[in-house]
C-alpha positions, 0 to 999 in steps of 0.5 A: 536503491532509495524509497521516498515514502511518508506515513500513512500512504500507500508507500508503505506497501513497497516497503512491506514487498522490500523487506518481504523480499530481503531488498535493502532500501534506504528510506528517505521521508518525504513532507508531501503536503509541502512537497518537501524532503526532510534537508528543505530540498523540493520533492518535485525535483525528485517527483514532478507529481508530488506524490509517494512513493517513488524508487530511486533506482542506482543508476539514478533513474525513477520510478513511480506508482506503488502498483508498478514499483511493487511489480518490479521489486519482485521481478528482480528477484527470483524466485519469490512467491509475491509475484508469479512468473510473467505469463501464468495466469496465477500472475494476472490474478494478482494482478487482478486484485491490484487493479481492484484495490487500486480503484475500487479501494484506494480511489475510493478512500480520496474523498475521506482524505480531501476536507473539501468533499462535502458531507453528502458525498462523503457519507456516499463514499463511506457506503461505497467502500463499506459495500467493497468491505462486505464484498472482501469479508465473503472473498476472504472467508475460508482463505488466508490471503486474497489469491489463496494460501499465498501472500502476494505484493497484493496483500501489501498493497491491499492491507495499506489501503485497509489500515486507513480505515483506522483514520477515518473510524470505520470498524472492521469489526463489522466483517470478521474474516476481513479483520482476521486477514488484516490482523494474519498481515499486521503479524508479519515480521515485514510488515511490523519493520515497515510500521516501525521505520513509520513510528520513527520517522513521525517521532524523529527530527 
């Protein structure tokens, strides 16, 4: 199978939930804002959306939206703590928190990215996001992953949406267990692969 994913965006969760799980991708590195790959062929044909990530499947089909991707990687492997058995209610927590970072998290992070958004309300989504960090700080005190003891495909995609505060200057300093966990994830041997392939792919050709 084949990930298209470029630096910086949440297509580094399916990278992270690969290799957390021994799945073997080949990484095709996209240009999204000319919605190009790197041969000049148009993303769009791959994508119509323009957007990372997408899986390309070995029968030649595609799949979009990191949440969804992320679910089917680990359903294809059995077994695997990232994602628990369809119909347990350990599942629909992890769940839970995919949804909650996908809106509350990620949306919330499109204003910062947009140079359009006017000041006014991008000091507005600046607060909001930093009201859902001191929100996680208390969750995460006392725990080491979001659902418990267990490192989930949640915590792939939660750490990516975590580290664009670095892009934006908001310190996580301000709320310790927060920065524990994100510090406890940027440890893992998946996670340090997945940034790695990322440093090469902004230093290649």
């Amino acid at each position: 199978m084949k990930l298209y994913l470029t630096p910086h965006a949440c297509s580094l969760a399916v990278d992270i939930v690969a290799r957390e799980l021994g799945i073997l991708l080949a990484l095709e590195w996209v240009d999204v804002r000319a919605k190009k790959l790197r041969d000049g062929s148009d993303y769009y044909k791959v994508n119509p959306k323009g957007q990372v990530p997408t899986l390309e499947m070995d029968d030649g089909e595609f799949l979009t939206e990191g949440p969804v991707i992320v679910q089917f990687l680990a359903d294809g492997v059995a077994g695997n703590d990232l994602l628990a058995a369809p119909g347990s209610m350990a599942r629909y927590r992890v769940l839970e928190w995919m949804n909650f970072v996908g809106t509350e998290l990620h949306k919330g992070f499109t204003p910062l990215f947009r140079p359009t958004t006017p000041r006014e309300y991008r000091d507005i989504a600046r607060q909001n996001l930093e009201n859902r960090f001191r929100w996680l700080d208390g969750v995460l005190a006392g725990k080491p992953f979001l659902t418990g003891a267990t490192f989930t495909v949640a915590d792939a995609y939660c750490y990516t949406i975590l580290m664009w505060s670095k892009l934006h200057d908001i310190d996580l300093t301000r709320w310790p267990s927060l920065k524990a966990y994100v510090e406890r994830i940027a440890d893992r041997p998946s996670v340090k692969a997945a940034e790695k392939a990322e440093r090469a792919a902004k230093t290649g050709p």
